[in-house]
MOPAC internal coordinates of N, CA, C and O (Angstrom, degrees):
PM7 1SCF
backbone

  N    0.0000 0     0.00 0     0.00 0    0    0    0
  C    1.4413 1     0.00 0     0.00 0    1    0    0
  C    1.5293 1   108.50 1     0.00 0    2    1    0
  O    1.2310 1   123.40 1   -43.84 1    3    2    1
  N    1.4488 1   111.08 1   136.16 1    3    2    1
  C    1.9343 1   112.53 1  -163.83 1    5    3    2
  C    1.7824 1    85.80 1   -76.22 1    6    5    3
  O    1.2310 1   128.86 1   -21.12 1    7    6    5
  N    0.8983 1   100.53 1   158.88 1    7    6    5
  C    2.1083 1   116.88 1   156.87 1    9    7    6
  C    1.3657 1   114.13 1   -98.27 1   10    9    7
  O    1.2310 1   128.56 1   -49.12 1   11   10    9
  N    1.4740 1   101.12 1   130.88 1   11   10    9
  C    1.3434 1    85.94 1   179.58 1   13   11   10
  C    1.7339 1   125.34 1   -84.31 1   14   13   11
  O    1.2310 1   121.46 1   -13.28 1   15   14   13
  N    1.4832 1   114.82 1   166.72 1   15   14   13
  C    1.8371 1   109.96 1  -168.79 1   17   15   14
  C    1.5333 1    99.02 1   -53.13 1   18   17   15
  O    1.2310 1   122.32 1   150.19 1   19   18   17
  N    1.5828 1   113.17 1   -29.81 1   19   18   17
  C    2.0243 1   104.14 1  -161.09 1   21   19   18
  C    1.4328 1    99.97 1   -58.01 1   22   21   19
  O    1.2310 1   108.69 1   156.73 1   23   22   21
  N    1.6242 1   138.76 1   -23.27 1   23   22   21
  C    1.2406 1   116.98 1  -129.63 1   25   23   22
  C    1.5481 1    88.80 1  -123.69 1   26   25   23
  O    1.2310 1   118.12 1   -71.39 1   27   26   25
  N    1.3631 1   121.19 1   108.61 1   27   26   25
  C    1.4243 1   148.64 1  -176.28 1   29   27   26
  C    1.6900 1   120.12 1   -80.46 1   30   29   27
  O    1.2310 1   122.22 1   -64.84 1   31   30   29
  N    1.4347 1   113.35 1   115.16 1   31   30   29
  C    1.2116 1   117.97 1  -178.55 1   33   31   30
  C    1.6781 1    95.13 1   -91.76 1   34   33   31
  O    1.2310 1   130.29 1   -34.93 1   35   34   33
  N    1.7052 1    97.76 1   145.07 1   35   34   33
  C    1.3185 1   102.39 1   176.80 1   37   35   34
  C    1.8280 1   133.39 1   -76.17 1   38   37   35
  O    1.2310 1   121.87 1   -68.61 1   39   38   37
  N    1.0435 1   114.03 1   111.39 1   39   38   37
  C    1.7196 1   103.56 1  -165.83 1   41   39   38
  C    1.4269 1   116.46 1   -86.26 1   42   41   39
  O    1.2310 1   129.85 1    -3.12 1   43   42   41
  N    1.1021 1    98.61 1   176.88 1   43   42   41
  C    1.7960 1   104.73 1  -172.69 1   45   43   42
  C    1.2876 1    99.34 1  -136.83 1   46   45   43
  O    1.2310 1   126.96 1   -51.01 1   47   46   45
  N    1.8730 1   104.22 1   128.99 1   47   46   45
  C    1.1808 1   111.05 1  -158.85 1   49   47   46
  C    1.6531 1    99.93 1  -112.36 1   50   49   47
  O    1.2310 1   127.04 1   -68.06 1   51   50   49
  N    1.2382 1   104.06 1   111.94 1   51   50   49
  C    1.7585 1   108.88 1  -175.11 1   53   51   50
  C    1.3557 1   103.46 1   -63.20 1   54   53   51
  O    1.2310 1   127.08 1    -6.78 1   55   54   53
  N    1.7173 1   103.98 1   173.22 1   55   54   53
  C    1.7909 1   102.28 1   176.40 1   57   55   54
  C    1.3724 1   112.80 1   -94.01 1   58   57   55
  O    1.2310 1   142.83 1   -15.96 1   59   58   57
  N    1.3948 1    73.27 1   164.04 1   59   58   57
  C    2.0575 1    91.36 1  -169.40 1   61   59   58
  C    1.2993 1   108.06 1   -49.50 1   62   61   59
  O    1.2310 1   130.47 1   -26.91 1   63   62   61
  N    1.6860 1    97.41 1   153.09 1   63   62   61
  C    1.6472 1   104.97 1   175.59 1   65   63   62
  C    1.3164 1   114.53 1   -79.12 1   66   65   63
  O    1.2310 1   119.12 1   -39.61 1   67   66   65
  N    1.4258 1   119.28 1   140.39 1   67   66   65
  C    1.1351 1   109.85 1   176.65 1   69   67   66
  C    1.4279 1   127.98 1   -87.31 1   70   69   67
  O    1.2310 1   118.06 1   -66.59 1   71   70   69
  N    1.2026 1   121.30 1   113.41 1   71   70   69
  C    1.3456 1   153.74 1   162.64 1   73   71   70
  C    2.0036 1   111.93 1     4.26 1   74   73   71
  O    1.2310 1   124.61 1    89.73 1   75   74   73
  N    1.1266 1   108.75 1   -90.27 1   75   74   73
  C    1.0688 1   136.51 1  -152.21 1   77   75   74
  C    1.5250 1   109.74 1  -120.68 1   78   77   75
  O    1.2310 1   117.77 1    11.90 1   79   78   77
  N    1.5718 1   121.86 1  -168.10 1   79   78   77
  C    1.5201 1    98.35 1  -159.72 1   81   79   78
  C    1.6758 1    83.75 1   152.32 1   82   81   79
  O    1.2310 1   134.61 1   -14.92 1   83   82   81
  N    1.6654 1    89.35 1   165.08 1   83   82   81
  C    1.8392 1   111.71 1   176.49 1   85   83   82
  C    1.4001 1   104.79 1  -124.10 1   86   85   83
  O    1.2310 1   124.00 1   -65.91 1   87   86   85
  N    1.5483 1   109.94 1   114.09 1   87   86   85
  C    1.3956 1   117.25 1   148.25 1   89   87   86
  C    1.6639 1   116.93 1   -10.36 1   90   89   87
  O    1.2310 1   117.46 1     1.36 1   91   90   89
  N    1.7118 1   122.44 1  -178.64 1   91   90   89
  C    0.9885 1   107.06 1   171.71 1   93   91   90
  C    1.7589 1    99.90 1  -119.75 1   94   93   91
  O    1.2310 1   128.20 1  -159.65 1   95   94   93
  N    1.2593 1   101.81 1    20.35 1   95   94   93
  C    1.7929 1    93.51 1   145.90 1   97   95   94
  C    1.3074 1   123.09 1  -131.64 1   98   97   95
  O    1.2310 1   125.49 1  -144.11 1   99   98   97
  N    1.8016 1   107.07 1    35.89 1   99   98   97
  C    1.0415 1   102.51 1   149.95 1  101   99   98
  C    1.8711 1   118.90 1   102.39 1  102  101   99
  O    1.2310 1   135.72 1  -172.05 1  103  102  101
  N    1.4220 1    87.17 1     7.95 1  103  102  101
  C    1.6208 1   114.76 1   173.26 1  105  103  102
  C    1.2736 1   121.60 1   -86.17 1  106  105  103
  O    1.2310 1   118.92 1   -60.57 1  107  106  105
  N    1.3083 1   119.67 1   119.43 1  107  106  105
  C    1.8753 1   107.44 1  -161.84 1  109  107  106
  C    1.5456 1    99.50 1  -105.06 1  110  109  107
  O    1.2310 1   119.29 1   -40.29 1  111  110  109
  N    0.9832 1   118.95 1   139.71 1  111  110  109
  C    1.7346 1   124.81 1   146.71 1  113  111  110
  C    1.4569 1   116.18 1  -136.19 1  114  113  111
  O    1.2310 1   141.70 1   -13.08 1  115  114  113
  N    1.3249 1    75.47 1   166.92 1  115  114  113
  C    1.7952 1    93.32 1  -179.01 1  117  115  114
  C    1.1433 1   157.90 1   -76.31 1  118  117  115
  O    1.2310 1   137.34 1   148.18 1  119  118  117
  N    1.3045 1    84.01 1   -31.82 1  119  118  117
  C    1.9002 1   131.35 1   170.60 1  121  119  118
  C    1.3263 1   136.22 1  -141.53 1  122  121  119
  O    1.2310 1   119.39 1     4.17 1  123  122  121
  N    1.3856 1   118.78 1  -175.83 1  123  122  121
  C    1.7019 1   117.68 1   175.29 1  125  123  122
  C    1.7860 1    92.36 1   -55.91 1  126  125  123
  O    1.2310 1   121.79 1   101.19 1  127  126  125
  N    1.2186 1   114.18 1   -78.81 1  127  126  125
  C    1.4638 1   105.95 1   171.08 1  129  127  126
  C    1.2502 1   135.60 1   -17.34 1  130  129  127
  O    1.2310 1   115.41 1   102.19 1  131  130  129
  N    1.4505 1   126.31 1   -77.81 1  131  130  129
  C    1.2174 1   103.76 1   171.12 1  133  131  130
  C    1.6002 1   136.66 1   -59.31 1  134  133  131
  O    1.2310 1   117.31 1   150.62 1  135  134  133
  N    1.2043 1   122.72 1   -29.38 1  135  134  133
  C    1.4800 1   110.90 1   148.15 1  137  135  134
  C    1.1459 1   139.38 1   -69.10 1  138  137  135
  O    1.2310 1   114.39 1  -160.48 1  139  138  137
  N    1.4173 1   128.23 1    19.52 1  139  138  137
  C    1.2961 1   144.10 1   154.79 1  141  139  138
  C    1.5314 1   105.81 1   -84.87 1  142  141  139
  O    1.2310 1   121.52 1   147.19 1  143  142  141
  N    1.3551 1   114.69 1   -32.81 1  143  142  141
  C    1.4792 1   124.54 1  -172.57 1  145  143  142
  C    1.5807 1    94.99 1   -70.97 1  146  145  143
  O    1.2310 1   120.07 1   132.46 1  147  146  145
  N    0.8410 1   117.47 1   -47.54 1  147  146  145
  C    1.7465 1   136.98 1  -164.57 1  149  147  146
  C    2.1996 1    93.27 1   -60.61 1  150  149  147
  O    1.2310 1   136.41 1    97.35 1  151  150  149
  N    1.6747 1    85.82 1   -82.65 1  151  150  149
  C    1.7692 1    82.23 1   174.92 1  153  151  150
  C    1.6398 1   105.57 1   -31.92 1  154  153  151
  O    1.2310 1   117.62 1    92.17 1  155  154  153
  N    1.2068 1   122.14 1   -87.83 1  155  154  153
  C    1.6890 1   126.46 1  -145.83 1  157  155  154
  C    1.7179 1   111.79 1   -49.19 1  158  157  155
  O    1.2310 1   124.92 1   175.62 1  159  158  157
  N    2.0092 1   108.15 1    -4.38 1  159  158  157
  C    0.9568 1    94.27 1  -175.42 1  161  159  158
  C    2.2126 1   109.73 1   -68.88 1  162  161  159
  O    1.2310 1   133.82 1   160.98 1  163  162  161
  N    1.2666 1    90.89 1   -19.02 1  163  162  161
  C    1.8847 1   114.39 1  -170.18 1  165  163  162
  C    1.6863 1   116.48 1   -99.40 1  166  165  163
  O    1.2310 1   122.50 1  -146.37 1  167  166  165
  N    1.5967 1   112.81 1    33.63 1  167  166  165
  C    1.2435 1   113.65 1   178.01 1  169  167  166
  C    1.5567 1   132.46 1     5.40 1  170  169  167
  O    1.2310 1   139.28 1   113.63 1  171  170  169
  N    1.6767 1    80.21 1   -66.37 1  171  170  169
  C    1.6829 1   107.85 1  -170.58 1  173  171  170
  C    1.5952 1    94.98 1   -58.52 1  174  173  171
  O    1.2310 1   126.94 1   107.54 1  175  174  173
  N    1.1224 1   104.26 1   -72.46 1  175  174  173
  C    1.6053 1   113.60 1  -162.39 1  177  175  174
  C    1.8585 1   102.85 1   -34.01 1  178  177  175
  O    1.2310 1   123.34 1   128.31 1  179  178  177
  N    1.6839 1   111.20 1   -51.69 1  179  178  177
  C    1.7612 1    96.42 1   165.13 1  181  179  178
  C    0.9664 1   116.28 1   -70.72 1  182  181  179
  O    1.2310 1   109.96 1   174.85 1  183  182  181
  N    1.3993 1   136.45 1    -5.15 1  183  182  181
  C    1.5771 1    98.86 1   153.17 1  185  183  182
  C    0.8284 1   135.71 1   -80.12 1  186  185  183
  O    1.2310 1   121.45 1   149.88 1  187  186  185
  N    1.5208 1   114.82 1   -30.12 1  187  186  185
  C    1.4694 1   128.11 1   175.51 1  189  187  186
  C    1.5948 1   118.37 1   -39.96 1  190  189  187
  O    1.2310 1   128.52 1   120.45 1  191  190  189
  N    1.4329 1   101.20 1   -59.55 1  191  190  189
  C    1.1103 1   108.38 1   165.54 1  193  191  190
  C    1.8836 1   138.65 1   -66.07 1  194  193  191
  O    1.2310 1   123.63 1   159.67 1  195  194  193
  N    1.1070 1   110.63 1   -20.33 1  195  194  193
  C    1.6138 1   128.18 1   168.37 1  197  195  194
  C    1.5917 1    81.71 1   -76.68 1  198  197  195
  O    1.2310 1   109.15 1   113.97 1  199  198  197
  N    1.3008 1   137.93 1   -66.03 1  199  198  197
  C    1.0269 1   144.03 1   177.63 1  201  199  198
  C    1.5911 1   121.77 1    -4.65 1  202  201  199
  O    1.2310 1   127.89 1   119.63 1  203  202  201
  N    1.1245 1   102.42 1   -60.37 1  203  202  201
  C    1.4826 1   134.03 1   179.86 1  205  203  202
  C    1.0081 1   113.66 1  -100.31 1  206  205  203
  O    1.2310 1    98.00 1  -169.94 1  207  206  205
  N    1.6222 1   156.91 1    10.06 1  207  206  205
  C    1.2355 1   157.69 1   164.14 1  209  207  206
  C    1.6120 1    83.83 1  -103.38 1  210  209  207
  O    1.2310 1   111.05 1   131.53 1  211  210  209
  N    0.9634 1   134.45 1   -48.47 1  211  210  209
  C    1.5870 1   124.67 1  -171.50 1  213  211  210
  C    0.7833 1   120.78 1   -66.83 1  214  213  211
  O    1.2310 1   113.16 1   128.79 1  215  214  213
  N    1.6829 1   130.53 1   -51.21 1  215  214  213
  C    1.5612 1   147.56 1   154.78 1  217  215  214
  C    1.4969 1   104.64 1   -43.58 1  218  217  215
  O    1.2310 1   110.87 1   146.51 1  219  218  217
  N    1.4956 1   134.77 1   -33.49 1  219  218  217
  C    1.6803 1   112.24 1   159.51 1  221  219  218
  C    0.9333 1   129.25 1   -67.45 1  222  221  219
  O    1.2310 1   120.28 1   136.25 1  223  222  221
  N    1.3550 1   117.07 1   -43.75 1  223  222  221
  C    1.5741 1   124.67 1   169.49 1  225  223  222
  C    1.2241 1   126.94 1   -63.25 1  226  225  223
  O    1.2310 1   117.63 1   146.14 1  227  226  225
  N    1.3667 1   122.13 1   -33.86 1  227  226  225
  C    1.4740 1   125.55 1   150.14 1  229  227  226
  C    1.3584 1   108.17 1   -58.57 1  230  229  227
  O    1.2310 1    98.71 1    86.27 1  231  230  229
  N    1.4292 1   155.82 1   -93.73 1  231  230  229
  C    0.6345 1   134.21 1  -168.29 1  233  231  230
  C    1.8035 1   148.87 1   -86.61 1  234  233  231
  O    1.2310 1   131.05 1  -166.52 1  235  234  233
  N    1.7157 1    96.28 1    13.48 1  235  234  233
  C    1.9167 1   104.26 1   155.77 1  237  235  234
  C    1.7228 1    87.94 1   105.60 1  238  237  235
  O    1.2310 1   125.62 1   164.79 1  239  238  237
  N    1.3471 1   106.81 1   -15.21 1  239  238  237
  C    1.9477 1    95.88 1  -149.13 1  241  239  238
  C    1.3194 1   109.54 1  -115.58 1  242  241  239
  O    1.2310 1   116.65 1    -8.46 1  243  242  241
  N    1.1736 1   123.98 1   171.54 1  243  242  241
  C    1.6242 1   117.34 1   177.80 1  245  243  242
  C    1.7610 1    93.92 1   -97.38 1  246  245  243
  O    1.2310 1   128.61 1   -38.92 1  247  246  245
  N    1.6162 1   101.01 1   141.08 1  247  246  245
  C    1.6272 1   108.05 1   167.00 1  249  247  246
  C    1.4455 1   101.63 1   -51.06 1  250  249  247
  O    1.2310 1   132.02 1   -38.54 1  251  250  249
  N    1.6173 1    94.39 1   141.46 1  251  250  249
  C    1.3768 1   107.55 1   169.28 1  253  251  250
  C    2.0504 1    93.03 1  -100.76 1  254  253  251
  O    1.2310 1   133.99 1    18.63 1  255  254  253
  N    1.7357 1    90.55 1  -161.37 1  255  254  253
  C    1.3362 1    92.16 1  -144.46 1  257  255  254
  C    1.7318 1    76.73 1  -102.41 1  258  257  255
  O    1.2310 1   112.05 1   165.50 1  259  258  257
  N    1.5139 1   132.59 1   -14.50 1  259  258  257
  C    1.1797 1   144.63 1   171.40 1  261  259  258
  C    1.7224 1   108.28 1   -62.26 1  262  261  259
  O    1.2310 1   120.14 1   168.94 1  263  262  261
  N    1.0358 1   117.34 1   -11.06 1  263  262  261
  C    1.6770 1   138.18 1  -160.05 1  265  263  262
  C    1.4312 1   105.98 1  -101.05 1  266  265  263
  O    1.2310 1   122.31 1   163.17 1  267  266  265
  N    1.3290 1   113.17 1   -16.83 1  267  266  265
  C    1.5539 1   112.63 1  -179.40 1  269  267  266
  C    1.5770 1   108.97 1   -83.85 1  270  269  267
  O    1.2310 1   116.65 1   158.23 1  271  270  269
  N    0.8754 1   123.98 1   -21.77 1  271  270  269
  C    1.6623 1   104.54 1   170.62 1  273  271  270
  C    1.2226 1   103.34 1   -78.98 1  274  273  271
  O    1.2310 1   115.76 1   121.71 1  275  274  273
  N    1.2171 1   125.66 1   -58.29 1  275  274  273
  C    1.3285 1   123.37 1  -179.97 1  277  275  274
  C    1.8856 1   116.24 1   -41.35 1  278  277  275
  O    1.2310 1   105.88 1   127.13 1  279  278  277
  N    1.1287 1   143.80 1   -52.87 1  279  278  277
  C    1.2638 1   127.35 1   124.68 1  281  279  278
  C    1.5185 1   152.77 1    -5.50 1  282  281  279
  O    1.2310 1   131.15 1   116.78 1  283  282  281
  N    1.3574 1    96.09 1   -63.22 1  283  282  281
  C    1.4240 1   114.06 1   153.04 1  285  283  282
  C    1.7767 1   109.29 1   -30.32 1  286  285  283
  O    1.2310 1   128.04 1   105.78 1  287  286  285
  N    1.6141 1   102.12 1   -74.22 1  287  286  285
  C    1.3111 1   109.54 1  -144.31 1  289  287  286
  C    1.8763 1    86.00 1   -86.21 1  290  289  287
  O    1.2310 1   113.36 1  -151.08 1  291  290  289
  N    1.3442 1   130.16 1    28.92 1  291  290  289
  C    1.4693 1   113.66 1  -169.59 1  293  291  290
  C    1.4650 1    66.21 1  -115.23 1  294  293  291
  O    1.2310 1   104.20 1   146.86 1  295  294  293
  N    1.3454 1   146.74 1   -33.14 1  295  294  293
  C    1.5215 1   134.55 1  -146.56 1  297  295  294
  C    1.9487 1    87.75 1   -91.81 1  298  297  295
  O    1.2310 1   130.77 1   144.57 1  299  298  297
  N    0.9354 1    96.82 1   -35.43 1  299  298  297
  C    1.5537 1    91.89 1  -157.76 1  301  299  298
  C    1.9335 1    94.90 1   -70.83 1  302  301  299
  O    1.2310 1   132.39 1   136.32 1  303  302  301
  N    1.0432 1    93.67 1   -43.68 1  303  302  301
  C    2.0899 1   102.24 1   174.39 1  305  303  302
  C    2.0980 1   110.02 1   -55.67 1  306  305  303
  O    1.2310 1   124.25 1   147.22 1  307  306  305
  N    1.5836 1   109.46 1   -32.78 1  307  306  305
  C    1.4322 1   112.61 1   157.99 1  309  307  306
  C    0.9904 1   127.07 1   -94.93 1  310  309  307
  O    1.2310 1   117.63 1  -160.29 1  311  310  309
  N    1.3572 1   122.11 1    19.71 1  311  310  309
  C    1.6357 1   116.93 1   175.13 1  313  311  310
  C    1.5207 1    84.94 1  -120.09 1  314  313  311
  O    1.2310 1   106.17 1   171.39 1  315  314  313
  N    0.9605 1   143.28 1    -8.61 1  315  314  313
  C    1.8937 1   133.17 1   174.08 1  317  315  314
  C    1.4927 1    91.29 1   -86.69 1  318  317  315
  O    1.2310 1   114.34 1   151.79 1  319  318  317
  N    1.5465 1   128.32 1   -28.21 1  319  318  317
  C    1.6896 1   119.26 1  -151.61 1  321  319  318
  C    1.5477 1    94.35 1  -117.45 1  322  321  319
  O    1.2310 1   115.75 1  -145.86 1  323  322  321
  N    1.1959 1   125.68 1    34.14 1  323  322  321
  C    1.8557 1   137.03 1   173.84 1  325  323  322
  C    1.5717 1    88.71 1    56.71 1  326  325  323
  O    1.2310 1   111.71 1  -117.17 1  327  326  325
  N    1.0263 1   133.22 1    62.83 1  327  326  325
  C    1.6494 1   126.78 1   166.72 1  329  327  326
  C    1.4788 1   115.49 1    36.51 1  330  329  327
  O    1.2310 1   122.90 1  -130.72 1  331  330  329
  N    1.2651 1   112.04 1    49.28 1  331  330  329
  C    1.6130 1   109.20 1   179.11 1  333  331  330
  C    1.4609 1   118.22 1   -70.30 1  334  333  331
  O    1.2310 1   112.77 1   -26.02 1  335  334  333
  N    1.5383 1   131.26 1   153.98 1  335  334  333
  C    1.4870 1   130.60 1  -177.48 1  337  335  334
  C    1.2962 1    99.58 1   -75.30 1  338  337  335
  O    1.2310 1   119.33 1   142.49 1  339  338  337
  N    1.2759 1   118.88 1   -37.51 1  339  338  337
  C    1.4908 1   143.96 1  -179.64 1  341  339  338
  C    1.6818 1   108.77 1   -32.07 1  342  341  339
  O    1.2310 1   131.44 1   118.72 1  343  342  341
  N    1.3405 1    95.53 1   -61.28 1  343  342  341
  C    1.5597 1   129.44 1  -163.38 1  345  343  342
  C    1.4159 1   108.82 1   -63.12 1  346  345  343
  O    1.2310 1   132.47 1   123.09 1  347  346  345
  N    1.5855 1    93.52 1   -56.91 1  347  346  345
  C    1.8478 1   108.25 1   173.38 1  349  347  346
  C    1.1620 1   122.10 1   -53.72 1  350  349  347
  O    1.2310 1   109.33 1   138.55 1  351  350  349
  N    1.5078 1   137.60 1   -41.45 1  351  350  349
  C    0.9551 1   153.72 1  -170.93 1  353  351  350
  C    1.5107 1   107.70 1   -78.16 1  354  353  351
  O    1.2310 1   115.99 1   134.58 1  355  354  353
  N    1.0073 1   125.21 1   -45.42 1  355  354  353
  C    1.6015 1   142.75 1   179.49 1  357  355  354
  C    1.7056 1    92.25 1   -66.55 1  358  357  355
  O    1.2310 1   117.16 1   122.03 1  359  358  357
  N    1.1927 1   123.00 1   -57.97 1  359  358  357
  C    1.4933 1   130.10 1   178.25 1  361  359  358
  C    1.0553 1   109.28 1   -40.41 1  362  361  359
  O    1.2310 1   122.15 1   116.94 1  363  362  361
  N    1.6926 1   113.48 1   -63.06 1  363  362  361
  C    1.1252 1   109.63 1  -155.83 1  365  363  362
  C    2.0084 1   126.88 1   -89.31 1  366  365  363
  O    1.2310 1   128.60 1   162.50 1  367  366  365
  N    0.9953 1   101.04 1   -17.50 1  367  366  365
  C    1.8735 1   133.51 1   144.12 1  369  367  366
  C    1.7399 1   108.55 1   -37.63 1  370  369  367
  O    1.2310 1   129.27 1   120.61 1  371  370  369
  N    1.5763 1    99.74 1   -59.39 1  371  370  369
  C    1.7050 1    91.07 1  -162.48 1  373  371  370
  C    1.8681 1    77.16 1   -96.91 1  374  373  371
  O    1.2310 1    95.03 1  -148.61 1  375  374  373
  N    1.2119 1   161.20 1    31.39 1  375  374  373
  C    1.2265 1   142.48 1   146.66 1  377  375  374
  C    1.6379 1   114.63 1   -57.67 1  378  377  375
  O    1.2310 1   127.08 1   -13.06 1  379  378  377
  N    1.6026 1   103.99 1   166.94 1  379  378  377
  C    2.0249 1   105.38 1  -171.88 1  381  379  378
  C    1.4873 1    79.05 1   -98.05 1  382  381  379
  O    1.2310 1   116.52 1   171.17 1  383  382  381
  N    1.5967 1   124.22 1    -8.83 1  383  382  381
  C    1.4155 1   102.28 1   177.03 1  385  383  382
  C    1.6292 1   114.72 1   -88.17 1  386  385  383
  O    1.2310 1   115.54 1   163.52 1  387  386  385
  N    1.1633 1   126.07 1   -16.48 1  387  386  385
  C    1.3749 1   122.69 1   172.11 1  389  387  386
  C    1.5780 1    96.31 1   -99.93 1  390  389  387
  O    1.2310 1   112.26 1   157.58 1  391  390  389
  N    1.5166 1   132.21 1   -22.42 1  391  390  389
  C    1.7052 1   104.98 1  -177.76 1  393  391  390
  C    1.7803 1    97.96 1   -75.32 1  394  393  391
  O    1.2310 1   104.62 1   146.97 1  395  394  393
  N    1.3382 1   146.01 1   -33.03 1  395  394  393
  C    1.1368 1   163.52 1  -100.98 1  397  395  394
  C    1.5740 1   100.37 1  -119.45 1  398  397  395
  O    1.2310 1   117.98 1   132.90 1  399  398  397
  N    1.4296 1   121.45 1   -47.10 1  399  398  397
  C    1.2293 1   154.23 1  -155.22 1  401  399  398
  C    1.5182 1   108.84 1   -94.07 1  402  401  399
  O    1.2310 1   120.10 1   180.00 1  403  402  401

């Protein structure tokens, strides 16, 4: 038998998310914002890391520890080209770690 829309089950409203927060060296913000302020101060470091979430998914595998230059030199090729997605992707395609894999 359908229910009808009028007839309201009572919900339970969990507690608020918390907001804001300290880095783990110790950098506080407040919001989504200010820890965005926090990341963009370390360019490299997001790429590095986008870096390596892309290079798994491209290639199925967890970075090995042989994989860090190859990284290395994909961050250093997007920090000359304004960090394009464009760029990364093209990088990470012609890498010996995604032809190799």
């Amino acid at each position: 038998m359908a229910v009808p829309f009028h007839v309201s089950r009572p919900v339970y409203r969990g507690p608020d998310v918390e907001q804001g927060g300290t880095t783990h060296d110790g950098r506080a913000f407040a919001d989504v914002e200010g820890y965005k302020k926090i990341l963009l101060t370390d360019p490299d470091q997001l790429a590095r890391s986008l870096t390596e979430k892309v290079l798994i998914y491209a290639t199925g595998g967890d970075v090995q520890f042989a994989d860090r230059e190859v990284i290395e030199g994909i961050v250093a090729t997007l920090r000359g080209k304004n960090y394009g997605f464009r760029t990364l992707v093209h990088e990470v395609v012609q890498s010996r770690a995604f032809r190799n894999k």
